[in-house]
N, CA, C and O atoms as a GROMACS GRO file, in nm:
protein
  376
    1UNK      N    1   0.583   0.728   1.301
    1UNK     CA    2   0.474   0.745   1.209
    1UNK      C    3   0.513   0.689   1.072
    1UNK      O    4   0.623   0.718   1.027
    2UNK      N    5   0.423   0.603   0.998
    2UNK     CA    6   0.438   0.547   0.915
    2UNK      C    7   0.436   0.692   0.753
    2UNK      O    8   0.368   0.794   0.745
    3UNK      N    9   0.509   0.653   0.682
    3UNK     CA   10   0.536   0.717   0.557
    3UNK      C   11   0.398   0.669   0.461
    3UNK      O   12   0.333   0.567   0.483
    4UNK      N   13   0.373   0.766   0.352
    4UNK     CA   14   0.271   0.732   0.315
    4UNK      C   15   0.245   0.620   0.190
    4UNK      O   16   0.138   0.568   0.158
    5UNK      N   17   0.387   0.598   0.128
    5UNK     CA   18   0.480   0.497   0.093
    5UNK      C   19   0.438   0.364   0.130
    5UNK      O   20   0.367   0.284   0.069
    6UNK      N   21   0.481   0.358   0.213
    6UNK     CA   22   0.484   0.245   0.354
    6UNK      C   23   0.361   0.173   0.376
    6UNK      O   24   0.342   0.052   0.387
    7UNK      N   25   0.280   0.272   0.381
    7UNK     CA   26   0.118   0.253   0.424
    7UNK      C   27   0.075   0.166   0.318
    7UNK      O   28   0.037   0.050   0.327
    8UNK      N   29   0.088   0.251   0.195
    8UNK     CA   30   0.038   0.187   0.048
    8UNK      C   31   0.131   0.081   0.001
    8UNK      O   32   0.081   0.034  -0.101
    9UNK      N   33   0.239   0.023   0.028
    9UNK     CA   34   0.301  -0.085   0.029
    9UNK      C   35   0.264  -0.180   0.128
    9UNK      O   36   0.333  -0.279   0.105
   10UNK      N   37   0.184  -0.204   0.237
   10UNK     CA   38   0.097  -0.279   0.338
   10UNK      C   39  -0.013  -0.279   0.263
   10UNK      O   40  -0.044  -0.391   0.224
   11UNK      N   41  -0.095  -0.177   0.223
   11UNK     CA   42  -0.249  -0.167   0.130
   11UNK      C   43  -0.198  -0.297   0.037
   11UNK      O   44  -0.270  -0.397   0.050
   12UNK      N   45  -0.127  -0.305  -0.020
   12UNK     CA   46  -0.082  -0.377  -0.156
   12UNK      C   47  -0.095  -0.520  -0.129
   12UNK      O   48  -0.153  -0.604  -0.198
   13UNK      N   49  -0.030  -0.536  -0.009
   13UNK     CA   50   0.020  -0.646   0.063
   13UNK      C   51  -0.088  -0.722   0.092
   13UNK      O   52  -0.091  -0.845   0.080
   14UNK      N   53  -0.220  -0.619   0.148
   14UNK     CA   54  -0.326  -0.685   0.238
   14UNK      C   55  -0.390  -0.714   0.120
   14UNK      O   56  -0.393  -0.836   0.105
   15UNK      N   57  -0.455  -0.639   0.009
   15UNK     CA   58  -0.517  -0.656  -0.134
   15UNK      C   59  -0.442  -0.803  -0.170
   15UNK      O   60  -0.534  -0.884  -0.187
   16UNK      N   61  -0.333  -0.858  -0.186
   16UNK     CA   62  -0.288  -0.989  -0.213
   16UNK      C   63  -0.332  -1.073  -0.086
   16UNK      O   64  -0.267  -1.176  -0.107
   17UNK      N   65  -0.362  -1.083  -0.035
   17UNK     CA   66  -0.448  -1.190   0.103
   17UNK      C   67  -0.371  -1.202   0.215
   17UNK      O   68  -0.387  -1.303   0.284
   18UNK      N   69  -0.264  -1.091   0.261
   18UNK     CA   70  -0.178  -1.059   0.362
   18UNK      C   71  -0.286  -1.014   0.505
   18UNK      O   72  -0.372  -0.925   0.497
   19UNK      N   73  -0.264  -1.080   0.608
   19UNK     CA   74  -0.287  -1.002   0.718
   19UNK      C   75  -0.201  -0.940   0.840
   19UNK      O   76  -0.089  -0.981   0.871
   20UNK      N   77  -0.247  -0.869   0.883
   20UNK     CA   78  -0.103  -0.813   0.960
   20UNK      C   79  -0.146  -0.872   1.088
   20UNK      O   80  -0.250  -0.906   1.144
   21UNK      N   81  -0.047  -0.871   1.106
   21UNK     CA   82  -0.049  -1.010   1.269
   21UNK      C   83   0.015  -0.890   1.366
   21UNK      O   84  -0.032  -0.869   1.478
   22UNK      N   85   0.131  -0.809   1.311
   22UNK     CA   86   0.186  -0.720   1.426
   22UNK      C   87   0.234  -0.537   1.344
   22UNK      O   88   0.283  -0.515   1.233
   23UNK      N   89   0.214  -0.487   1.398
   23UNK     CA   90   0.203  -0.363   1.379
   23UNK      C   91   0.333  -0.294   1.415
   23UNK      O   92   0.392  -0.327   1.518
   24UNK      N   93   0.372  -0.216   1.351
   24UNK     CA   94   0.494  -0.142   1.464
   24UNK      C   95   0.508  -0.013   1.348
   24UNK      O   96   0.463  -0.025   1.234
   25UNK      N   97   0.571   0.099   1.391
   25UNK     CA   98   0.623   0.203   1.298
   25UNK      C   99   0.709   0.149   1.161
   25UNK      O  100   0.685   0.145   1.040
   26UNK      N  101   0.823   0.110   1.251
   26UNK     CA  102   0.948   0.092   1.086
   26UNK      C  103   0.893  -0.082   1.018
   26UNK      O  104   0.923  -0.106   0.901
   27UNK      N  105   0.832  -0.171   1.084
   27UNK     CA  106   0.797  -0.293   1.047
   27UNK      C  107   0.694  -0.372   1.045
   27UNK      O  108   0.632  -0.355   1.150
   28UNK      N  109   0.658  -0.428   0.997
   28UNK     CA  110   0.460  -0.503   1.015
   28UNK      C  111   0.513  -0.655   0.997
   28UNK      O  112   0.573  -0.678   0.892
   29UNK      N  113   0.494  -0.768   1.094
   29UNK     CA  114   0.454  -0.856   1.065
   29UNK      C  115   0.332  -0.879   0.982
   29UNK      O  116   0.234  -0.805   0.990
   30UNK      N  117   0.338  -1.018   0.872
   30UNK     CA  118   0.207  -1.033   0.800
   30UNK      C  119   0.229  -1.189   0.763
   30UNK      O  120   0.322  -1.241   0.702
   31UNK      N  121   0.104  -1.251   0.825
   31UNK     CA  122   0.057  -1.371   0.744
   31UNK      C  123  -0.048  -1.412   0.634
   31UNK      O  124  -0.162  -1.364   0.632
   32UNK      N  125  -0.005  -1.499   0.550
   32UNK     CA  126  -0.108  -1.567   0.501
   32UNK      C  127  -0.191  -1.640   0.549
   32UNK      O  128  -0.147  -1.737   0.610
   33UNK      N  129  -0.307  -1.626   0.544
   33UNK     CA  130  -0.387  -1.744   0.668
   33UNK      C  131  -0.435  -1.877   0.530
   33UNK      O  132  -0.487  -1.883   0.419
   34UNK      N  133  -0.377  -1.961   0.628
   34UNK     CA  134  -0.399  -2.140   0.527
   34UNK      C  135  -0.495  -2.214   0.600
   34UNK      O  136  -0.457  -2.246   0.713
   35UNK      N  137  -0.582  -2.241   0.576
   35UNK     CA  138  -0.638  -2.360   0.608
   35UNK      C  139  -0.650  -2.501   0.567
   35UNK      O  140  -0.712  -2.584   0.634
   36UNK      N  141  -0.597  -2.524   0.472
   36UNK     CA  142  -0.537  -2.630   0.396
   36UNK      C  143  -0.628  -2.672   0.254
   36UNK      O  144  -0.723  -2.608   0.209
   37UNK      N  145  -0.588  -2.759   0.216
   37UNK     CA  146  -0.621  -2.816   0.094
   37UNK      C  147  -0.741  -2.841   0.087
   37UNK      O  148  -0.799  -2.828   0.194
   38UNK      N  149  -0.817  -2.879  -0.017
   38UNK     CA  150  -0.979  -2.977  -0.035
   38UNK      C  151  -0.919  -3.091  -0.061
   38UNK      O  152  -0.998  -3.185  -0.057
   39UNK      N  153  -0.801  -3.125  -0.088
   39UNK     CA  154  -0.811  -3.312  -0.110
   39UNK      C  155  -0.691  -3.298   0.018
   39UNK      O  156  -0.614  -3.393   0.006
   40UNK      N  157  -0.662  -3.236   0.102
   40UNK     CA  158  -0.583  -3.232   0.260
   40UNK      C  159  -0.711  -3.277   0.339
   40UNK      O  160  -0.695  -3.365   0.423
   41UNK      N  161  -0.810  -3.236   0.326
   41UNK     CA  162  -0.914  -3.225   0.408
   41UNK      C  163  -1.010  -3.348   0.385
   41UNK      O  164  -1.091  -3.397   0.464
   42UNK      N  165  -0.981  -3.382   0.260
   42UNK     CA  166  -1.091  -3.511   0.214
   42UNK      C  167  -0.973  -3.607   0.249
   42UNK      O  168  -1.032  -3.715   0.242
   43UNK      N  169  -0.862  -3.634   0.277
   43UNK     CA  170  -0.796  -3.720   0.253
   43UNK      C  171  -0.819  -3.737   0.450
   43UNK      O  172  -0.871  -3.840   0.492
   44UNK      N  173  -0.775  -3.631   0.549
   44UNK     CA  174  -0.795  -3.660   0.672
   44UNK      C  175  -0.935  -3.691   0.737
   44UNK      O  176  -0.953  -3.719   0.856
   45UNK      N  177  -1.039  -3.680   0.631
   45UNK     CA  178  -1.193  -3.679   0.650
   45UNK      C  179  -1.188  -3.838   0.655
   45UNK      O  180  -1.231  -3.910   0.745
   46UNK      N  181  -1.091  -3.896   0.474
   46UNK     CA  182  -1.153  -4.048   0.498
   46UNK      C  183  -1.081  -4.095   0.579
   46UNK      O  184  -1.119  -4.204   0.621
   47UNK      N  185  -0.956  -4.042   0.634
   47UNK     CA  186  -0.890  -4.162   0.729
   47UNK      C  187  -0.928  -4.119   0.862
   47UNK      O  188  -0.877  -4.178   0.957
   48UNK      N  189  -1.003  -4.034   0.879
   48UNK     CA  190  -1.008  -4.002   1.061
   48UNK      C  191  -1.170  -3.986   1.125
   48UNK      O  192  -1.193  -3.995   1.246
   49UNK      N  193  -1.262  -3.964   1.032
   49UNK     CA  194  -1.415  -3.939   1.070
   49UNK      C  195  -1.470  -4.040   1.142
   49UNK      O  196  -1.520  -4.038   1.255
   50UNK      N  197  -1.457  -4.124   1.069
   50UNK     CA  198  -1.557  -4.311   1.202
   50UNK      C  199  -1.486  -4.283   1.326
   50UNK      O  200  -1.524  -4.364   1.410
   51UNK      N  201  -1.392  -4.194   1.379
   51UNK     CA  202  -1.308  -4.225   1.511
   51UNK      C  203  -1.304  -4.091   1.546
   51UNK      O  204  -1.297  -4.083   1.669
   52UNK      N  205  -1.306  -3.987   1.497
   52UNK     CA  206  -1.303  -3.830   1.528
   52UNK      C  207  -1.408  -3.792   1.504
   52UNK      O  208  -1.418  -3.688   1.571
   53UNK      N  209  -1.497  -3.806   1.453
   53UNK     CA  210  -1.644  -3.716   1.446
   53UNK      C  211  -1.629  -3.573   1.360
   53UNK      O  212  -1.713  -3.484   1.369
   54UNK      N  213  -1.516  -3.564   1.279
   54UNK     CA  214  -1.520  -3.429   1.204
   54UNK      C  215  -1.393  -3.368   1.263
   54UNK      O  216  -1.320  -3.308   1.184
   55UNK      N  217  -1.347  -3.378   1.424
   55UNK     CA  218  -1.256  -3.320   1.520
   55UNK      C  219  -1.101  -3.324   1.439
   55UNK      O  220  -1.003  -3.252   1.458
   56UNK      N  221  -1.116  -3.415   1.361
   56UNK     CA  222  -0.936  -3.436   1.285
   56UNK      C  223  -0.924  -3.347   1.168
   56UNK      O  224  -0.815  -3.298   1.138
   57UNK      N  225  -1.021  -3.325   1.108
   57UNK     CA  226  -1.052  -3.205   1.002
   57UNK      C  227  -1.003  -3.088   1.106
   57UNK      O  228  -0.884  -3.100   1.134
   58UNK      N  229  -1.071  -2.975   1.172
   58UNK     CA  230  -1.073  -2.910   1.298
   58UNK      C  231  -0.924  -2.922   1.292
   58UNK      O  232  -0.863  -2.872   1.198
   59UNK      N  233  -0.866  -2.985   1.385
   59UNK     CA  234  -0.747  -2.984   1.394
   59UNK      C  235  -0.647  -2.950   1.268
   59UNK      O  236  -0.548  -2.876   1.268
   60UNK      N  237  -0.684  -2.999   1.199
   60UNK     CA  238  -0.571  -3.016   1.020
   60UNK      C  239  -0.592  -2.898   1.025
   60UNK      O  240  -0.507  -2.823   1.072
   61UNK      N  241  -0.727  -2.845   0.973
   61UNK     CA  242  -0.728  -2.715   0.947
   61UNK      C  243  -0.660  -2.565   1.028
   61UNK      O  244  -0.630  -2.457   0.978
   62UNK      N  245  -0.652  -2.624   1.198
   62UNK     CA  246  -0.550  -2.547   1.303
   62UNK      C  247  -0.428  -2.519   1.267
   62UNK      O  248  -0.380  -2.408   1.246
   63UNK      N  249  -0.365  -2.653   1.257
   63UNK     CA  250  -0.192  -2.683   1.222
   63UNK      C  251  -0.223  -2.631   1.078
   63UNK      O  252  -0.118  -2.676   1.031
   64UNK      N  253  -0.281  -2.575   0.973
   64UNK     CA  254  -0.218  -2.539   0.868
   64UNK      C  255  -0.249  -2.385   0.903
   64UNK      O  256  -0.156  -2.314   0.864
   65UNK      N  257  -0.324  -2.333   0.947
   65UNK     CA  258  -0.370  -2.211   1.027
   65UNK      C  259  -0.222  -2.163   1.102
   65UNK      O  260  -0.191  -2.046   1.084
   66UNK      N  261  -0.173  -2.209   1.146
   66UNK     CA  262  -0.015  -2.184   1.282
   66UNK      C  263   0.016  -2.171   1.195
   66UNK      O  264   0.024  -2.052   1.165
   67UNK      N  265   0.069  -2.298   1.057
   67UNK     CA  266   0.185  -2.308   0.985
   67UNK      C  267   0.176  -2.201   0.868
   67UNK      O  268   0.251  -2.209   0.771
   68UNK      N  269   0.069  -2.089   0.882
   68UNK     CA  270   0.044  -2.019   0.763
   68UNK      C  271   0.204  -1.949   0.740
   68UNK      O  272   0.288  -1.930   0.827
   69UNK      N  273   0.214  -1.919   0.598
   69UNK     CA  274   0.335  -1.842   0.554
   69UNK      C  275   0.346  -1.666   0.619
   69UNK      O  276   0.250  -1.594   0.648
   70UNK      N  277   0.470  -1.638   0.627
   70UNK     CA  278   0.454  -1.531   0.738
   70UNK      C  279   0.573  -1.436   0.667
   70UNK      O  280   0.661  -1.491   0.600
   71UNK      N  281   0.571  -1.300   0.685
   71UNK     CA  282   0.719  -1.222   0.647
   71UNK      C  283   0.686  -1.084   0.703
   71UNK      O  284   0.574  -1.043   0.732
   72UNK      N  285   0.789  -1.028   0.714
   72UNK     CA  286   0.838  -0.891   0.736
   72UNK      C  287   0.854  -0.785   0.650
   72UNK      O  288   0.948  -0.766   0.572
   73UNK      N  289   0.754  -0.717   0.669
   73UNK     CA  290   0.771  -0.584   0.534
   73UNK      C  291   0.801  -0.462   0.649
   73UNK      O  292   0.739  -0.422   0.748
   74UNK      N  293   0.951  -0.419   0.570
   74UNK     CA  294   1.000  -0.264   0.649
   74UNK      C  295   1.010  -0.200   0.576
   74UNK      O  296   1.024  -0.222   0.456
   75UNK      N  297   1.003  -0.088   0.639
   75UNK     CA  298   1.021   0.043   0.544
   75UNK      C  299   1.135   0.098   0.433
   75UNK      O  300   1.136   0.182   0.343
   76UNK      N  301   1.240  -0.007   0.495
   76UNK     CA  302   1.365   0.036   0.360
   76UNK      C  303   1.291  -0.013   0.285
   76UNK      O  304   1.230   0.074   0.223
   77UNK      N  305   1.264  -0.114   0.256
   77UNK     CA  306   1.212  -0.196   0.123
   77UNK      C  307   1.165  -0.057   0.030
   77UNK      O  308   1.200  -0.053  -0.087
   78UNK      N  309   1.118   0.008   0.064
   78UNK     CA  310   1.122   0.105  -0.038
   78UNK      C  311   1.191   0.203  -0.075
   78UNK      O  312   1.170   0.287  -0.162
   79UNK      N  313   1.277   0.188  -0.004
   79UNK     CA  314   1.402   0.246  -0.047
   79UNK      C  315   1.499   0.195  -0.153
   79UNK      O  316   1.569   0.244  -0.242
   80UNK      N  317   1.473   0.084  -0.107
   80UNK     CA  318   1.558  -0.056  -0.218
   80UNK      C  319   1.470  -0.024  -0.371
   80UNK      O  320   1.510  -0.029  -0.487
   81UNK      N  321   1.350   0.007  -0.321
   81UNK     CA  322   1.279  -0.018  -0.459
   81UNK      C  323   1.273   0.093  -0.555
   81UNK      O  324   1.236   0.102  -0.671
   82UNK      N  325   1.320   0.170  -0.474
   82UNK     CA  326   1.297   0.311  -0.542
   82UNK      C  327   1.473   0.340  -0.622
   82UNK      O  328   1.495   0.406  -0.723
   83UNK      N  329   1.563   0.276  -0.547
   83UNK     CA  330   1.674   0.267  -0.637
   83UNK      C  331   1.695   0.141  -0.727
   83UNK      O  332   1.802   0.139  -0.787
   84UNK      N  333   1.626   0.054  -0.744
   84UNK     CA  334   1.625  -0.036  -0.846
   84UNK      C  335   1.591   0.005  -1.015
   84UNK      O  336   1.476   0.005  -1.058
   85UNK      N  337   1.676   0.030  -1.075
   85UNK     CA  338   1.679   0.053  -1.218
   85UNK      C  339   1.548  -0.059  -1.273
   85UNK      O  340   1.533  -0.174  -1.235
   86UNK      N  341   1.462   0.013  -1.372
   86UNK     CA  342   1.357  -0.028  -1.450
   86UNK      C  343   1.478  -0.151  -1.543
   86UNK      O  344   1.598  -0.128  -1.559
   87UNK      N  345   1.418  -0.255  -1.583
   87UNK     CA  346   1.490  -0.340  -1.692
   87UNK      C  347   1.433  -0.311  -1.795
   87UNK      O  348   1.317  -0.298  -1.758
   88UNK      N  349   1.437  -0.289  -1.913
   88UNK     CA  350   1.328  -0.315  -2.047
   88UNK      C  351   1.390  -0.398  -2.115
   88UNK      O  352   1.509  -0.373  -2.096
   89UNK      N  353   1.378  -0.502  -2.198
   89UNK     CA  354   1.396  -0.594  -2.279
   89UNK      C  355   1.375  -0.536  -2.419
   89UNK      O  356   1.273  -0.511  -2.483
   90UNK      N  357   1.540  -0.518  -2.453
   90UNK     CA  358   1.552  -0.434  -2.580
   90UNK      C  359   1.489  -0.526  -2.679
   90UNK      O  360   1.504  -0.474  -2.789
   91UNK      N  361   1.439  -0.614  -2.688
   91UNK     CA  362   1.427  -0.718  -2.800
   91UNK      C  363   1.244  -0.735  -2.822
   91UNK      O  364   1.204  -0.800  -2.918
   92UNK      N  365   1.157  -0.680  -2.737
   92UNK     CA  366   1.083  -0.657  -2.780
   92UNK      C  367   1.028  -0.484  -2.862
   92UNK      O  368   0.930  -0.445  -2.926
   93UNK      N  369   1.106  -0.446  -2.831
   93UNK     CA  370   1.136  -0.312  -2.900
   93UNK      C  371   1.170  -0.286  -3.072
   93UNK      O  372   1.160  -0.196  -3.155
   94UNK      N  373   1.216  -0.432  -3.064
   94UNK     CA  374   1.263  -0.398  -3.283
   94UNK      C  375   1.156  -0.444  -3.330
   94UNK      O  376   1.138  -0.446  -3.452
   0.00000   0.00000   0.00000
């Protein structure tokens, strides 16, 4: 069973454009989903449309979809975070 910690550190995650791809108690897979660029997409539009019909867009947009950015959030992580000393920057202080 997930900590309530835990939960709201995934909430956080998904609020930044995280989706969870895999679920588990101590760990969550999570991707970013990409579909690529507007000048990725205009650039494979002008070199591939007279011969693909739109289908090479489709595709680009797949392969950046797979290649989306991906990570592992576990539950120490808040453990780590919870012993990490605050920094303050004495120098905006005088």
């Amino acid at each position: 069973m997930k900590s309530r910690e835990f939960e709201r550190l995934i909430d956080d995650e998904e609020i930044e454009g995280w989706k969870i791809k895999e679920d588990g108690d101590e760990r969550v897979l999570m991707f970013k989903p990409n579909y690529g660029t507007l000048g990725g997409h205009t650039l494979v539009a002008l070199l591939t449309v007279w011969w693909t019909f739109g289908i090479g867009n489709g595709l680009y947009a797949a392969y950046k979809y797979v290649k989306s950015p991906q990570k592992v959030v576990r539950e120490e992580q808040i453990e780590v975070e919870k012993e990490q000393p605050t920094i303050v920057n004495n120098n905006s202080l005088q």
